[in-house]
C-alpha positions, 0 to 999 in steps of 0.5 A: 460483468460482476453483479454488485452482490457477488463482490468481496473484499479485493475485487477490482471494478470498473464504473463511471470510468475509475477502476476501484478495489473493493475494501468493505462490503454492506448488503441492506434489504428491508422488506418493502424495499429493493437491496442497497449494496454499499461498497466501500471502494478505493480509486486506485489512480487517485488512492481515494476512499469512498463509499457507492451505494447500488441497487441490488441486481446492478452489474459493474466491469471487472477490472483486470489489474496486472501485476510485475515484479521490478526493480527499484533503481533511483529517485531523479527528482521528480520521479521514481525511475523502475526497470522490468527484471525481464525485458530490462525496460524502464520506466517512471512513477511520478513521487507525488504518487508514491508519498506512502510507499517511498518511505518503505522502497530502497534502491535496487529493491524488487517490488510488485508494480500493478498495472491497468491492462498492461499499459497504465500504472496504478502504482506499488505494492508493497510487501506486509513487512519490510527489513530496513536499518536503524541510522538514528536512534535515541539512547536507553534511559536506565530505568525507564521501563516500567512499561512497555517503553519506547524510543523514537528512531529514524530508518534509512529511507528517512522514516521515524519511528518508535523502537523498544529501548534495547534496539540500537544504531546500526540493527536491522528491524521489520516495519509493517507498511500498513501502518509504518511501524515497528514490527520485530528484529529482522 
């Protein structure tokens, strides 16, 4: 048990049946009143983001989230198809659960797979910047760089982004998977 108090940013917890991870903390104490402790959470079965308030002095499960390096293998459809790298084992993460992290995940890529006592899946996570490649890119306007200027791009897992004018088809570029966008050359 974890006292609501002691909670940080990354903590994981369990209450009334969801497994959250702590992104926001707020202690309010006034001086006629017990603390509130508002957390901001997000469900990590559902990807939800709220906020639950406490009572200072609550206790709440801690929740432990295990992780495993997988491989990437392909998209049947309806699913993303994964393989443990040890055991060889397979398994499927439904796309609806994964409409963020596909934009970033080619085949055969190793990713990290978190996973609720080692039976239920929570999802993917990704890395603080990926390297993928240009197949699309908008031609340099001479001229046009009075600023700092951009152009829209599109990267091999079908993601659009926006490019400084000097980057061409066929480069490998680093995109942040926080906010999907351009980042540097690879």
């Amino acid at each position: 048990m974890i006292l609501v108090n002691d909670l940080k940013p990354g903590t994981t917890f369990e209450n009334e049946g969801n497994i959250y991870s702590v992104l926001d903390i707020d202690h309010n104490k006034t001086a006629m009143r017990q603390m509130i402790v508002k957390v901001k959470v997000k469900n990590l079965r559902t990807g939800v983001i709220n906020e639950i308030s406490f009572t200072g002095g609550d206790k709440v499960e801690q929740a432990h989230i295990d992780k495993k390096e997988m491989q990437y293998l392909y998209d049947d459809g309806d699913n993303f198809v994964f393989m443990d790298n040890e055991t060889y084992e397979q398994i499927e993460i439904p796309k609806s659960r994964l409409e963020w992290e596909k934009q970033f995940m080619k085949e055969n890529d190793n990713v990290t797979i978190s996973m609720y006592e080692g039976k239920e899946i929570l999802g993917v996570i990704l890395p603080d910047k990926v390297e993928l490649q240009i197949v699309e890119c908008e031609p340099a306007v001479k001229g046009d760089t009075a600023t700092s200027a951009t152009k829209n791009a599109k990267v091999e897992t079908g993601l659009d982004i926006r490019v400084p004018l000097f980057i061409q088809n066929g480069e490998m570029v680093l995109i942040s998977t926080a906010d999907g966008k351009y980042s540097g050359r690879a």
